[in-house]
C-alpha positions in Angstrom: 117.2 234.3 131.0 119.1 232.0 133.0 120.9 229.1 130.8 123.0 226.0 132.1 125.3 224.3 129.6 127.1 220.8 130.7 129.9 219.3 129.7 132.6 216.7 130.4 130.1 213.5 130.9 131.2 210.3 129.0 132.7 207.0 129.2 134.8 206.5 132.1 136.8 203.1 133.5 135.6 201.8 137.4 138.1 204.1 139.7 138.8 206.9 137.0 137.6 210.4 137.1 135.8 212.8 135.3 135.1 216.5 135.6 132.2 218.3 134.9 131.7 221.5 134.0 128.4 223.8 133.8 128.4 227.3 132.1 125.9 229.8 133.6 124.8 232.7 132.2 122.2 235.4 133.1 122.2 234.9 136.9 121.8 238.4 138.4 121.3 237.8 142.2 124.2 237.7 144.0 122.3 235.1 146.2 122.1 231.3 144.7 122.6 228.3 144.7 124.4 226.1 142.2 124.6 222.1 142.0 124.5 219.5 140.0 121.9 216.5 140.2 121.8 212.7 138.9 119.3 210.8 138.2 120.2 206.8 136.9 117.8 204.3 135.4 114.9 203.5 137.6 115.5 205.8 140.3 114.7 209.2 141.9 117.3 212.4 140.9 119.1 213.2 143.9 121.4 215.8 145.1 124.9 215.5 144.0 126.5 218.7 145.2 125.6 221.9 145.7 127.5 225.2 146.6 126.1 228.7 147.2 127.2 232.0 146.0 129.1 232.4 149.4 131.3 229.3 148.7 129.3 227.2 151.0 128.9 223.6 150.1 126.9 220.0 150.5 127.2 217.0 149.0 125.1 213.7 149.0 126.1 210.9 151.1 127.1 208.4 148.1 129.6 210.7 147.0 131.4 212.8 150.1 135.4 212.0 150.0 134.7 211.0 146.2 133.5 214.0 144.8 134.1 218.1 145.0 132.0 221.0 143.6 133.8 224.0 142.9 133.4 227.2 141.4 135.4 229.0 138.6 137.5 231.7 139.6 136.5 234.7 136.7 133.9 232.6 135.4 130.5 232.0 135.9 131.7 228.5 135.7 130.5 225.8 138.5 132.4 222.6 138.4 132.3 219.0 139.8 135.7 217.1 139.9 134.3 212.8 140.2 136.8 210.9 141.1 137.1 207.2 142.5 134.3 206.3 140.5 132.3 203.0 140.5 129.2 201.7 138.5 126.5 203.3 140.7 127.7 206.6 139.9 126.0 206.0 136.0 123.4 208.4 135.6 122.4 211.6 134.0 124.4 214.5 135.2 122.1 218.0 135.6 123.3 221.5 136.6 120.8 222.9 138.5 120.6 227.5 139.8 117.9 228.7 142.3 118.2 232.4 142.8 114.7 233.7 142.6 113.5 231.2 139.8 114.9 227.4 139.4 117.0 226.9 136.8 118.1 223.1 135.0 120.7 222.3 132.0 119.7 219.4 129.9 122.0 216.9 131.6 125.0 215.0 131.0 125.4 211.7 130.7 127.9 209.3 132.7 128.6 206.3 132.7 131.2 204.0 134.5 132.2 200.6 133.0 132.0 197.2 135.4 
């Protein structure tokens, strides 16, 4: 029941920023956890970001100071604001829910120019 829609990925200069934005619907614990999830070329996905549905929130090492996850305020909106970025941030972008069930949108991709 739960879907994840992402948005915002694209093109984006060395040191720009880009936003991200994942639309939930059908959550109905009040209990989860949101985050988004990348996983480049070659490589393992790894945690992003994550915050819970008490506003608590973690990020992965290669992007604390750089990047924020925040929800919306009358949405069931989850967003992650990217700035400062560099070419190591290129990957596939993925919303991810765990309430009772685990939950993952189809991805978005980004990708940062040398």
């Amino acid at each position: 029941q739960v879907q994840l829609v992402e948005s915002g990925g694209g093109l984006v200069q060395p040191g720009g920023s880009l936003r991200l934005s994942c639309a939930a619907s059908g959550i109905l614990s009040r209990f989860y956890v949101m985050g988004w999830y990348r996983q480049a070329t070659g490589k393992q996905r790894e945690l992003v970001a994550t915050i819970t549905s008490g506003g608590t929130t973690n990020y992965g090492d290669s992007v604390k100071g750089r990047f924020t996850i925040s929800r919306g305020n009358a949405t069931n909106t989850v967003f992650l604001q990217m700035n400062n970025l560099n070419p190591e941030d290129t990957a596939d972008y993925y919303c991810r829910v765990r309430d009772a069930d685990d939950h993952w949108g189809q991805g978005t991709q980004v990708t940062v120019s040398s």
